[in-house]
C-alpha positions in Angstrom: 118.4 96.2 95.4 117.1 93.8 98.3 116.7 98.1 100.4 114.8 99.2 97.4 112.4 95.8 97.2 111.5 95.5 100.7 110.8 99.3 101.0 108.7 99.0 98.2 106.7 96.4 100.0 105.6 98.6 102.8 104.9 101.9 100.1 101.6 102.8 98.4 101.5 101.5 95.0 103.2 104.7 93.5 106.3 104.4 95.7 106.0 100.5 95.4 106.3 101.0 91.7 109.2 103.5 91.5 111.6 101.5 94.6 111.1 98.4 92.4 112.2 100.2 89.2 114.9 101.7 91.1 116.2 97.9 92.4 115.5 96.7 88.7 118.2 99.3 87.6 120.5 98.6 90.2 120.3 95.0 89.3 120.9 95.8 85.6 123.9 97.9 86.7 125.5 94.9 88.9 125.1 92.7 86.2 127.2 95.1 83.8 129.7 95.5 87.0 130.0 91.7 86.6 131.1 91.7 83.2 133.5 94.4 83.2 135.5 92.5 86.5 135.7 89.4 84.4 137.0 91.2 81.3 139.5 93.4 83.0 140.3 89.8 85.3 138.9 90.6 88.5 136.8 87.4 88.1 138.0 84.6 86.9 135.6 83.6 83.5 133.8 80.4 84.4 133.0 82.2 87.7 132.1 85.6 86.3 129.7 83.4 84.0 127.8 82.2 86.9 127.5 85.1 88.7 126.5 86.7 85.4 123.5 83.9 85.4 122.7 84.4 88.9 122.5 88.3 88.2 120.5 88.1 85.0 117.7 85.4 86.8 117.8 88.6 89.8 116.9 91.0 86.6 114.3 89.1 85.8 112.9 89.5 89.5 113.3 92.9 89.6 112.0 93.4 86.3 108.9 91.4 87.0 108.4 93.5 90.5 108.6 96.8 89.0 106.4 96.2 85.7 103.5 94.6 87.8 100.4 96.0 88.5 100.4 99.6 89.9 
């Protein structure tokens, strides 16, 4: 994710746009990666449920990044 957002940083607005959907997506998929170590006990729950919270407010970021202006 952080690869993707600070490439997109130095990129045209086309390639801007398409890194920070790319880190979006990646930050979707580590929250889901979260949730699955705290259900198969990798993570301990209270833990996992602030990582989870953490990962969601980095989402958000990401989401906000790649749904800005062109």
């Amino acid at each position: 994710m952080a690869s993707n957002i600070e490439e997109g940083r130095g990129r045209d607005r086309g390639d801007r746009h398409h890194l920070w959907t790319v880190a979006y997506g990646s930050a979707r998929e580590a929250k889901i990666q979260l949730r699955s170590a705290v259900a198969l006990g990798f993570v301990e729950a209270e833990r996992g449920a602030e990582l989870v919270e953490k990962a969601d407010h980095l989402v958000r970021l990401c989401y906000g990044l790649a749904h800005s202006r062109k």
